[in-house]
N, C-alpha and C positions, 0 to 999 in steps of 0.2 A: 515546672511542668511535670505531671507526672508519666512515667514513661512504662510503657508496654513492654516485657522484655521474656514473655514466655510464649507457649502456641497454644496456649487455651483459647486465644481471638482466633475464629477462623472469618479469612477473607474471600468472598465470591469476589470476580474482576468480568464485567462484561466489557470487550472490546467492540468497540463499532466500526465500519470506512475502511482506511485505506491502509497497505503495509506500515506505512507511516505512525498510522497512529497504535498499530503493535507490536511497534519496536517500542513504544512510549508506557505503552500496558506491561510489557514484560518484563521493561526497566523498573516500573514504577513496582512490581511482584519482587523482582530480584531484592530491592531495598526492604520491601518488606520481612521476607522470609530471612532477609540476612538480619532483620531486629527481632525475631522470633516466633514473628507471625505464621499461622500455615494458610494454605489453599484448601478451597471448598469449591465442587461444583454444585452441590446439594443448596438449593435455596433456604431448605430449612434449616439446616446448619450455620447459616453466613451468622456472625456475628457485626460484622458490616460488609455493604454492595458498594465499587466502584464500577462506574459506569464512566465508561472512556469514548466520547461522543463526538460526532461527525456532523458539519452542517452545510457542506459543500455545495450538494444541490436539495433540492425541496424534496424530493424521498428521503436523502439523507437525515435531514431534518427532521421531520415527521417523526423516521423508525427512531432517532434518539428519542424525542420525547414521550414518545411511548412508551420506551423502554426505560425512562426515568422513571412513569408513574405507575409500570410494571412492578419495581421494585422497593418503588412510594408503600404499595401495598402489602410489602414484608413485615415492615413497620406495624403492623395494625393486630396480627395473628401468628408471627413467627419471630423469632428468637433476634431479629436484627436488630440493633442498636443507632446505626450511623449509616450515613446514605449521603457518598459523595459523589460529586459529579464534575466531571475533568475534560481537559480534551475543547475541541474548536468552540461549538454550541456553549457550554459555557463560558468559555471564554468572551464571546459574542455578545450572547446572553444573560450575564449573569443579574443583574436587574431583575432582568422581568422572571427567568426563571426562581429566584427571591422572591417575587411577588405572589406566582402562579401557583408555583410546585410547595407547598412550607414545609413536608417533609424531610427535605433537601437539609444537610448539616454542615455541609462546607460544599465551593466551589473551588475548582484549579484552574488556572486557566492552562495555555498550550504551552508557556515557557514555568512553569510550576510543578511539574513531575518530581522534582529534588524536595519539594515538601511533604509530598504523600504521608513520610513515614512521623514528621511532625503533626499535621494535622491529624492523624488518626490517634495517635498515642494521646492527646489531649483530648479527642472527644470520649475517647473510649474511658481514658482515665475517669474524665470529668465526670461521667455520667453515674459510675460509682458513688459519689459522692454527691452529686447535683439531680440525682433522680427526682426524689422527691422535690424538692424546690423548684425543679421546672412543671412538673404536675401542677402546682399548689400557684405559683406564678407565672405561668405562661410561659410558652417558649421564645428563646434569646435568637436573635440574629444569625444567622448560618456567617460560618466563617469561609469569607469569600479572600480568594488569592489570585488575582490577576496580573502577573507581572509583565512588565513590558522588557524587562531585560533579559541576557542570556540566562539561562538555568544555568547552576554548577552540576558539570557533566557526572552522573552516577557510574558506580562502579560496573567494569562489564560485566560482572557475574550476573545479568538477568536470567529470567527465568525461561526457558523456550518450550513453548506451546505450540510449534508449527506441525510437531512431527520428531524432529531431531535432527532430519539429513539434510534438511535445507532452514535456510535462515537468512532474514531482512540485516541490510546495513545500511542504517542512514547514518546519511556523509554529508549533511546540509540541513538544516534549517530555512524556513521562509522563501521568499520571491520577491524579485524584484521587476517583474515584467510587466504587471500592472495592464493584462490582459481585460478588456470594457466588459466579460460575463464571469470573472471571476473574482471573488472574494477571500481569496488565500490569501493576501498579502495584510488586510488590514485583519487579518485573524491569527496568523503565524508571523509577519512580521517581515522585516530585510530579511535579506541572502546572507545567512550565516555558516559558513561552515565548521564543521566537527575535526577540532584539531586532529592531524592524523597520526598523533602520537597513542591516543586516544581510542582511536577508528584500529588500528593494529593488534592495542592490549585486548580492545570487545573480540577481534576477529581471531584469536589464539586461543582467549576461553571459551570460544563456539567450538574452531576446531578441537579443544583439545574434550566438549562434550560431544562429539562424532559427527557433527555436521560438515558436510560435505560440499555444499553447493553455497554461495555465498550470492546475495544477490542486491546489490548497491540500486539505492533509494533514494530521493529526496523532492522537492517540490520539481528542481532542475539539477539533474545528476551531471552535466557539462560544467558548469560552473564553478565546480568543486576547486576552492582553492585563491579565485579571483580575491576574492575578500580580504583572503589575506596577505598573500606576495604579489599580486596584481597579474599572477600570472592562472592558465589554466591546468590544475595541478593532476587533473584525477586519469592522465599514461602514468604518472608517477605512483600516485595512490595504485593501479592495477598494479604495476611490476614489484612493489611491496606486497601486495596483497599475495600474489601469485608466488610467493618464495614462502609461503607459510604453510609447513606440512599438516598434510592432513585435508587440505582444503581440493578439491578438485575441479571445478568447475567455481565460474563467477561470472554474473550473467548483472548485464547493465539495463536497468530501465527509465523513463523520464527525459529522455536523451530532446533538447529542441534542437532541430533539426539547424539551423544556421550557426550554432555552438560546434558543431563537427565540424575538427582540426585533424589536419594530417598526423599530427601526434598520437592523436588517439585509435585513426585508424591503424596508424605502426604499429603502438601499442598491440591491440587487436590479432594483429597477425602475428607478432612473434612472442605473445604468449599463449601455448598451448590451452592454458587453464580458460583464459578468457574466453567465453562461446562466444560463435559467429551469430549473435542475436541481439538488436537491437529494438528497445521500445522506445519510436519516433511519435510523439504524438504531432499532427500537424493540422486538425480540427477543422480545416476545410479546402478547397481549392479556387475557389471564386476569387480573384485580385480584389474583388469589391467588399468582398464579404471579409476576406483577412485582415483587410485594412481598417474596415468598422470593427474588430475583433481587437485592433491593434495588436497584431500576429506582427512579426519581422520578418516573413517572408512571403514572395510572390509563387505562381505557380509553376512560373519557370526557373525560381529559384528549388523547388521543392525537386522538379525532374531532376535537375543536375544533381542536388546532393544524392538520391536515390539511386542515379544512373553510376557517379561515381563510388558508393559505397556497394554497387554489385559487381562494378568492373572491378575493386582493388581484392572485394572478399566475395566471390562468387556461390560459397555457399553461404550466406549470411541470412539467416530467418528475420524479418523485416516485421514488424507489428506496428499498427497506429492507432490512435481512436478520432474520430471525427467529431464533430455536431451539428447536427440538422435541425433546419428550423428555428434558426437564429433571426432576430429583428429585419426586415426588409428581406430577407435571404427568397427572390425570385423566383420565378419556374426556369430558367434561364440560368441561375447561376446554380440552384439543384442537378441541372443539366449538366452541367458543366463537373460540377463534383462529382455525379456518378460517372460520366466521361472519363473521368481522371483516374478511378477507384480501379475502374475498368480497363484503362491503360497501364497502371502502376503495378496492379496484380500483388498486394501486401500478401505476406504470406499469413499475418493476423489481421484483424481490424474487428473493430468496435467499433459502436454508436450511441452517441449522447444523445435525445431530444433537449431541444435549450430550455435552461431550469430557469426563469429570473427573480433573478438574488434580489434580493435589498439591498440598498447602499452602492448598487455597481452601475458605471456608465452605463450599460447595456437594458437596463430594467428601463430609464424612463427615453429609449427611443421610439421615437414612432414606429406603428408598423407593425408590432408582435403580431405572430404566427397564431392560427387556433391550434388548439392541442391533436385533433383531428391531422391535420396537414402535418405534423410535425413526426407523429405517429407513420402514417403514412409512407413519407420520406425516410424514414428510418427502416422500415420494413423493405420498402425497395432496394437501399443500398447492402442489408443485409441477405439480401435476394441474388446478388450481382457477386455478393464477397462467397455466398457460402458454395456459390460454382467454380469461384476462382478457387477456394479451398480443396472443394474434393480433384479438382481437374491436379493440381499439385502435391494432395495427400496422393493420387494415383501414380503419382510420377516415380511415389516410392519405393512401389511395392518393386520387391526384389532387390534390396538393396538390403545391408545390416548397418546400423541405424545402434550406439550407445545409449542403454537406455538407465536410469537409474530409478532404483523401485523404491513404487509406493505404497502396495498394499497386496492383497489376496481377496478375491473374492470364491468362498466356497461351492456356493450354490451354481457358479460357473466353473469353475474350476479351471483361472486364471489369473496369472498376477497384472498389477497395473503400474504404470509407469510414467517417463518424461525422456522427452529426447533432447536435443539443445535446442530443438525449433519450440520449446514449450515452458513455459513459466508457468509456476503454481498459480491454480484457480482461476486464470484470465485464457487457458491457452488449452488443447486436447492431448488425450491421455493416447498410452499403447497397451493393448491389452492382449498380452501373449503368455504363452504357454511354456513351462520349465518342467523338466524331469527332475532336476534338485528343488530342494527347500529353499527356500531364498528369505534373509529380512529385509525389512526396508529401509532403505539407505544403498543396498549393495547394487553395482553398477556392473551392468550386464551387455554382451551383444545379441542385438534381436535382430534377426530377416523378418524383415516387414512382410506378409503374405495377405494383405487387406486393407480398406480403407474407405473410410466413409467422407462426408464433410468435414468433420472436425477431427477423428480420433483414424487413432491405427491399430489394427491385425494382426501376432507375427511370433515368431517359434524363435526362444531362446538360443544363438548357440553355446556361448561361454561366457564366461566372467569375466570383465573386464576388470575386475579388481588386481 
């Protein structure tokens, strides 16, 4: 096979979805550039486009394939050679996208990331040499890679795109919960988790690129462990994690909510590192509605874990996502979940309308919702949340509040931020004011002096560094 081993190939990488699938992007970067490849964000530079695609729900879907035949068309008038396509959607799809798309020069599926640097060095090579022959004879078969077994874990030196002071860790593979509107499982596979010898060496080479904030990922971050000592591993995974300089902050998301063990709430409190922040998703409250959802828990299951993870961590930032407008989901049991919304008081929350997937018990029940009503409901509950929000962003003002920075905006002439109540890109910013120069990354005390629905207000005093 002939092998690529200088940077005269530059690589565009479009990432789609979820943390997840850009810890898969950056791995799949890191491998490259460590074979000599560089990075391009210039479309017309790419000498090939990876596109790393998401097909979770039906927008997800869609923006990939768009963004496939976006890049279909570099092929045509710009310098790109190779056009692959990775990640869930192909995975899924690799068939019909085959049929659909024939620009397309390989597919990866989701456990396939460890081939990236094989299949590009062959099409790139090949093409040298097979140019003409494919002109004169048609084009060959895209080289399609769908594996169903574990990938061999790449090395941690990925590439980070995020920023630099904060950083994705996924600690798991796949699901096993087999949720009636969700298609993760037959696209990523069982509950695998990432040895944590593994998980350690990736989280030393983040810290020791300056990343500060660490923040554990996976389908179901609880889980972590089950698979392989039968036990639930990831207080042990934190209190490893949390002894590794340089890191300060590690913030857990994914969390299902009937997974929460006292272990991990101890964990929680007696490491400093670990923020009082958990993302619970628990996606509705109707007993009726859970149980066609096949959820593991009831609604009265939901208040006790809630009640008890505010009594043991009182300042604990709470975040969930819902969805509305699931199959049969009633005026009645809608009632009942904003009820709930309304009594629970999350200090985050989101909202799904239900997408139906193909292939999932959920698509062929009676009853679907019009896209109207689903909308709807979705807007009322985020009507009810964004009051609980500011009523609780007010609660802050006056308080100082660690913030860790994320940028400068000139034209206001203020810096922006995160506090522990706020996870990147799902959660609101602090937008305060410093007499020093600040980069970002560096972790600061702010008095909050404002406060809207989502974001906050507030006058640096000092550095927390």
């Amino acid at each position: 096979m002939a092998k690529t081993t200088n940077a005269e190939y530059k690589i565009l990488m479009v990432s789609l979805g979820c943390d997840k699938n850009l810890v898969d992007s950056e791995e799949m970067l890191g491998q490259l550039l460590g074979s000599g490849y560089s990075m391009t964000d210039n479309e017309s530079e790419a000498d090939a486009v990876i596109v790393n695609t998401c097909c979770f729900i039906e927008d997800a879907k869609k923006e990939s394939i768009d963004t496939i035949l976006s890049m279909a068309r570099l092929k045509e008038d710009a310098r790109c050679r190779a056009l692959i396509v990775a990640g869930c959607l192909g995975h899924r799809y690799a068939s019909q996208i085959q049929e659909s798309i024939p620009e397309v020069d390989a597919i990866l599926g989701t456990s396939s990331a460890d081939k990236i640097r094989d299949v590009l060095d062959d099409l790139l090579g090949r093409k040298k040499t097979e140019e003409r022959a494919r002109q004169m004879e048609g084009r060959p078969e895209p080289v399609v890679v769908v594996d169903s077994a574990d990938r061999t874990p790449l090395p941690p030196s990925r590439v980070i795109t995020t920023g630099g002071w904060y950083e994705y860790l996924k600690i798991a593979e796949g699901c096993d919960k087999h949720c009636t509107y969700c298609a993760i499982p037959s696209v990523r596979g069982k509950y695998r988790s990432i040895p944590e010898n593994y998980l350690l060496a990736q989280a030393r080479y983040l810290a020791s690129q300056g990343v500060k904030e660490l923040i554990l990922v996976a389908q179901e971050t609880m889980l972590y462990g089950t698979d392989i000592s039968g036990k639930k591993e990831l207080p042990k995974l934190l209190h490893d994690l949390a002894a590794i300089d340089g890191i300060e902050w590690i913030r857990i998301l994914y969390c299902y909510p009937e997974e929460i063990t006292e272990d991990l709430i101890c964990a929680m409190k007696a490491e400093p590192k670990v923020l009082p922040y958990l993302d619970m998703p628990v996606q509705h409250a109707s007993d009726r509605i859970l149980k066609r959802m096949a959820r593991r828990t009831s609604r009265a299951d939901l208040e006790r874990i809630i009640s008890r993870l505010r009594g043991e961590i009182p300042e604990i930032a709470l975040r969930t996502t819902l969805i509305v407008g699931f199959p049969g989901e009633s005026d009645e049991d809608f009632e009942e979940l904003a009820a709930f919304v309304r009594k629970m008081r999350f200090d985050r929350l989101g909202v799904f309308t239900y997408s139906r997937e193909e292939g999932t018990p959920a698509a062929d029940f009676p009853d679907q919702i019009p896209e109207e009503v689903k909308q709807h409901r979705r807007d009322t509950i985020m009507e009810i949340q964004q009051e609980i929000s500011r009523e609780k962003n007010e609660a802050l003002v006056g308080k100082t509040l660690e913030v860790i920075t994320e940028g400068y905006l000139p034209d206001d002439g203020v810096y922006t931020g995160r506090t522990y109540r706020d996870a990147p890109g799902v959660d609101g910013l602090v937008f305060f004011t410093s007499d020093a120069d600040l980069i970002s990354g560096t972790m600061v005390d702010v008095t909050i002096t404002g406060a809207s629905e989502y974001d906050l207000t507030g006058i640096m005093t000092e550095s927390a560094d």
